[in-house]
C-alpha positions as CSV (number, residue, x, y, z in Angstrom):
1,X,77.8,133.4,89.7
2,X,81.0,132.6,91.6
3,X,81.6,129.0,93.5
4,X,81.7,131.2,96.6
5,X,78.1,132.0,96.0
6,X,77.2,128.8,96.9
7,X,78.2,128.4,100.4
8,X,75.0,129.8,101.7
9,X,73.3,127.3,100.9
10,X,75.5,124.6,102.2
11,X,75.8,126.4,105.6
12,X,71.9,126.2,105.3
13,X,71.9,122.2,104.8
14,X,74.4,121.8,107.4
15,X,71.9,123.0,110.2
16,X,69.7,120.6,108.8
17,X,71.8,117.3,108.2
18,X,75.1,118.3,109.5
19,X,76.7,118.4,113.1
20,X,75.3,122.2,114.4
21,X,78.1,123.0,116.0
22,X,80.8,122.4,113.3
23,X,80.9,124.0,109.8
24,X,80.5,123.4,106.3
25,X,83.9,122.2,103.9
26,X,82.9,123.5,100.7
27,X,85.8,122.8,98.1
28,X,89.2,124.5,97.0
29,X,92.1,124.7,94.1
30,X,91.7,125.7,90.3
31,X,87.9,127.5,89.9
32,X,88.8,128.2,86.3
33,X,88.6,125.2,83.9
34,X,91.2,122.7,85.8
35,X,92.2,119.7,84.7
36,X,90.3,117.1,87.1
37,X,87.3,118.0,89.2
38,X,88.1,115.3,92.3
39,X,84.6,114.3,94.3
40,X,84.6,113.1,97.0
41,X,82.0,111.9,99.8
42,X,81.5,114.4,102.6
43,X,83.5,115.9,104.7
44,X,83.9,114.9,108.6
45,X,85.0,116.6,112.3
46,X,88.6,115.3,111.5
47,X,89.1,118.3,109.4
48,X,90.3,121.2,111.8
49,X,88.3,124.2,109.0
50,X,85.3,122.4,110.6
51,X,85.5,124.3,113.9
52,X,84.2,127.7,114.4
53,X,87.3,129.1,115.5
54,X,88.8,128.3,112.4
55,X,88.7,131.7,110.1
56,X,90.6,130.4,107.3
57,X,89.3,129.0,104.1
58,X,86.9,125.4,104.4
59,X,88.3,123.3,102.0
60,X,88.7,119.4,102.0
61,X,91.2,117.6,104.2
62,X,92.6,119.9,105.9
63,X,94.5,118.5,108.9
64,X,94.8,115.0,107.9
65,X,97.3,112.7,106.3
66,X,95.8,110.2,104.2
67,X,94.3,111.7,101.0
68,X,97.7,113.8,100.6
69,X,99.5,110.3,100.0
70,X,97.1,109.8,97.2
71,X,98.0,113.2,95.7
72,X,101.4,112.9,96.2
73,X,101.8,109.2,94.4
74,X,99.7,110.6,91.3
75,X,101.9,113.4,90.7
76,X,100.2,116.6,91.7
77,X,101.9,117.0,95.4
78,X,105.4,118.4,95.7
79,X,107.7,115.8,97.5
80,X,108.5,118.8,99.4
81,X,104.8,119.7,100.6
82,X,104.0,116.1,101.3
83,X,106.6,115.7,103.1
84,X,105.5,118.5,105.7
85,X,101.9,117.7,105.8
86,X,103.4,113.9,107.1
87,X,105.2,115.7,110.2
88,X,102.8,117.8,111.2
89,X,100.0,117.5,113.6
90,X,96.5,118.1,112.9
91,X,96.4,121.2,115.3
92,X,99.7,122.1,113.7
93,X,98.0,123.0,110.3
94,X,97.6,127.1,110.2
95,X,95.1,128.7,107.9
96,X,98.3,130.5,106.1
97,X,100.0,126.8,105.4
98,X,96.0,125.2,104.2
99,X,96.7,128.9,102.2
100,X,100.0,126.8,100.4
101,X,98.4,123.5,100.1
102,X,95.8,124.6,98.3
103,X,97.9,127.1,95.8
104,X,99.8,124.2,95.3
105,X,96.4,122.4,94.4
106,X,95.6,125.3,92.2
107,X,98.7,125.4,90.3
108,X,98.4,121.4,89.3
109,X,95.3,122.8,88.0
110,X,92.7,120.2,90.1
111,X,90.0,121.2,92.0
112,X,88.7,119.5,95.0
113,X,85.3,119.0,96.3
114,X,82.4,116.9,98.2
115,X,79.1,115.3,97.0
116,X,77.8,116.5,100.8
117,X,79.0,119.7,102.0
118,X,77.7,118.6,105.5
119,X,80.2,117.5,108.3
120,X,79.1,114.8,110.7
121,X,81.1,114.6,114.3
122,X,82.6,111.0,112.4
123,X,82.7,109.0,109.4
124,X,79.2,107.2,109.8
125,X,77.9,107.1,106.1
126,X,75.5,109.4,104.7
127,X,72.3,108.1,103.2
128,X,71.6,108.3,99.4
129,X,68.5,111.2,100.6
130,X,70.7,113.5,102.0
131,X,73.9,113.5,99.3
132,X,71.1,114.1,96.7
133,X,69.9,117.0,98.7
134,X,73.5,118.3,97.1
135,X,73.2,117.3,94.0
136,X,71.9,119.8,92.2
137,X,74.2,122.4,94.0
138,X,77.4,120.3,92.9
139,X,76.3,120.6,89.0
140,X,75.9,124.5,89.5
141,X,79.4,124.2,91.0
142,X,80.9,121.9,88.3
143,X,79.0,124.4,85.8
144,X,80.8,127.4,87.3
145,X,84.2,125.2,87.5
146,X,84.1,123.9,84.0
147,X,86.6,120.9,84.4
148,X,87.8,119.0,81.8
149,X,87.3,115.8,83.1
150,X,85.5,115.0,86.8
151,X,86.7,111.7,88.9
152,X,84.0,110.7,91.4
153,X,85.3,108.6,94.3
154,X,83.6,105.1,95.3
155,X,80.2,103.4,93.9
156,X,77.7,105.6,96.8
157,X,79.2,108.8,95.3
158,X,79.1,107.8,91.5
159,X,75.9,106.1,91.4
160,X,74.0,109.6,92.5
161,X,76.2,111.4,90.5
162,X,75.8,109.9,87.4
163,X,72.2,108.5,88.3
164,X,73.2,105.0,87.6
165,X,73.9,101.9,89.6
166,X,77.8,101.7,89.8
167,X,80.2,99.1,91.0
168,X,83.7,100.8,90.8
169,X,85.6,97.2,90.1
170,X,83.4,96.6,87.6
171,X,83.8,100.0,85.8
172,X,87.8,101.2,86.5
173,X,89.3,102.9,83.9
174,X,85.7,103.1,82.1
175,X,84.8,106.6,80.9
176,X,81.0,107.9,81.4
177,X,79.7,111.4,80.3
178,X,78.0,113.8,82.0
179,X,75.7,117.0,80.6
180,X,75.5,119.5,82.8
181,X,74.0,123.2,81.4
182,X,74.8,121.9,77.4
183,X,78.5,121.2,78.4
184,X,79.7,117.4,78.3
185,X,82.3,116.0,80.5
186,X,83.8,113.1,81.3
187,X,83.4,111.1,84.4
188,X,85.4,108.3,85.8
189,X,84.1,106.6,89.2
190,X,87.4,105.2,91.8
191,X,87.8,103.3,94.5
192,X,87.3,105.6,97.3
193,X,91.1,105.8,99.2
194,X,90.4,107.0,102.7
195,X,89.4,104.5,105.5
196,X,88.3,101.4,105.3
197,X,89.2,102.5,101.6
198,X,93.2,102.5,102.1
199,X,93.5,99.1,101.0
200,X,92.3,100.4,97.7
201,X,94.7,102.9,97.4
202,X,97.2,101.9,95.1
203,X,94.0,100.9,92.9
204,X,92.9,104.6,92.8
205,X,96.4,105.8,92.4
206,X,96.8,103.1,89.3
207,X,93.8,104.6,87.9
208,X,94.2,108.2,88.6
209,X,97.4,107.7,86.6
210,X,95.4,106.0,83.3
211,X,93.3,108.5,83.6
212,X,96.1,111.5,83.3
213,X,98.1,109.8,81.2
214,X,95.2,109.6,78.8
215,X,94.1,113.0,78.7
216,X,98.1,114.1,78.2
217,X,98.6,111.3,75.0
218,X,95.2,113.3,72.9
């Protein structure tokens, strides 16, 4: 089975708890044993691969600003890239330069993905029911992925995840595990950096950098 396999069925949940007339955002960069698996929440109308008339690939964030700055200040954006995804526009994005970003994302050997696969017209919060309607369909994509480490973004997110309660200040930097089809891997729960989470970004980007910094001193 192939990650692409798997967007069937997310285009089939998105009927049901997404906005109808926009599309699934399933995930993008490194499919073959990357460094970090990055999860995030779900995605949201703000990315321009939501609309139909979008025929390039549906992967995370593409259009916006924010989550770049968090890529950039961890190492694993080009100065040079960054700096063009600042300038530009939303409707400025082209499926050929989403094409770059995301070989860029390939080649620093992350991969990026949601919990929820299901875009919402705006960022109202998902309840814990519907992100667990994913759940199962994110393992088969981390078991397909094989990362060597996962980082799951804020405590909604990394309590379902890891079936747990989590509070990320009271766990940063803390390594969990994970077994998913006999494999182990380890998780580490952020602050989530977008929205009302920017003022937590230079936590994530603080932890982030623990976290590869640690894997690179074994």
């Amino acid at each position: 089975m192939k990650v692409k396999d798997l967007n069937t069925y997310y285009d089939k949940l998105q009927l049901e708890y997404g906005e109808p007339t926009l599309s699934s955002i399933y995930n993008g960069g490194c499919e073959n044993n990357p460094d970090i698996c990055f999860v995030f929440m779900n995605p949201t109308g703000k990315n321009i691969a939501t609309t139909k008339e979008w025929k390039g690939r549906r992967s995370p964030w593409i259009g916006t600003k924010n989550i770049w700055k968090l890529f950039y200040k961890v190492g694993l954006l080009e100065e040079e890239l960054y700096d063009k995804i600042q300038s530009m526009k939303p409707n400025e994005w082209t499926e050929e330069f989403a094409d770059e970003v995301y070989k860029e994302i390939e080649n620093k050997k992350i991969y990026i993905t949601n919990l929820g696969k299901c875009t919402q017209i705006d960022a109202r919060p998902l309840s814990d029911k519907v992100l667990r309607k994913y759940l199962e369909l994110l393992y088969k994509e981390i078991q397909i992925v094989k990362p060597k480490k996962i980082i799951v973004f804020g405590n909604q997110v990394s309590s379902i995840f890891l079936n747990k309660k989590i509070c990320v200040k009271s766990v940063r930097k803390e390594e969990f595990e994970i077994e998913i089809d006999k494999n182990v891997y380890p998780v580490y729960s952020v602050f989530y950096p977008i929205g009302n989470g920017m003022r937590n970004i230079d936590l994530a980007v603080e932890d982030i950098k623990y976290i590869i910094e640690k894997e690179q001193s074994k």
